[in-house]
N, C-alpha and C positions, 0 to 999 in steps of 0.2 A: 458521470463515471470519473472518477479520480486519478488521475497521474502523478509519478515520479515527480518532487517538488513541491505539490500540493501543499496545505495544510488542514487536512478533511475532518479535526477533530479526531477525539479518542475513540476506539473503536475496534474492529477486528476485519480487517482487507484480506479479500480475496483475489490472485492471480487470476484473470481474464482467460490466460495462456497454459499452465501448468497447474492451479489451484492452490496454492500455496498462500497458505493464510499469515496476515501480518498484523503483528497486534500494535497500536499506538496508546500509549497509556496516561497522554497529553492531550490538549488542545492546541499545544504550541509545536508539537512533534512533526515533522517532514516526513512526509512518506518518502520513503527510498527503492530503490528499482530492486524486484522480486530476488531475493536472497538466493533463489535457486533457477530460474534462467533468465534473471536481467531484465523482464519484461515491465513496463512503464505503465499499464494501465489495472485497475484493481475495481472490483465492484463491491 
């Protein structure tokens, strides 16, 4: 499961908590904590 800080590759992360999808368009890209309630873990 990936967290806030990671670097999980490019991709499209989904919110554990709320479902809010995060797109990373990198391999170098930091995931950052859910844009819409803050939450740190993403599947």
């Amino acid at each position: 499961m990936p967290t806030t800080g990671e670097k999980p590759g490019a991709g499209v992360y989904t919110c554990t908590k709320c479902g809010q999808t995060v797109v990373l368009d990198d391999d170098t890209d930091t995931l950052p904590p859910c844009p819409r309630c803050n939450n740190t873990e993403f599947s």
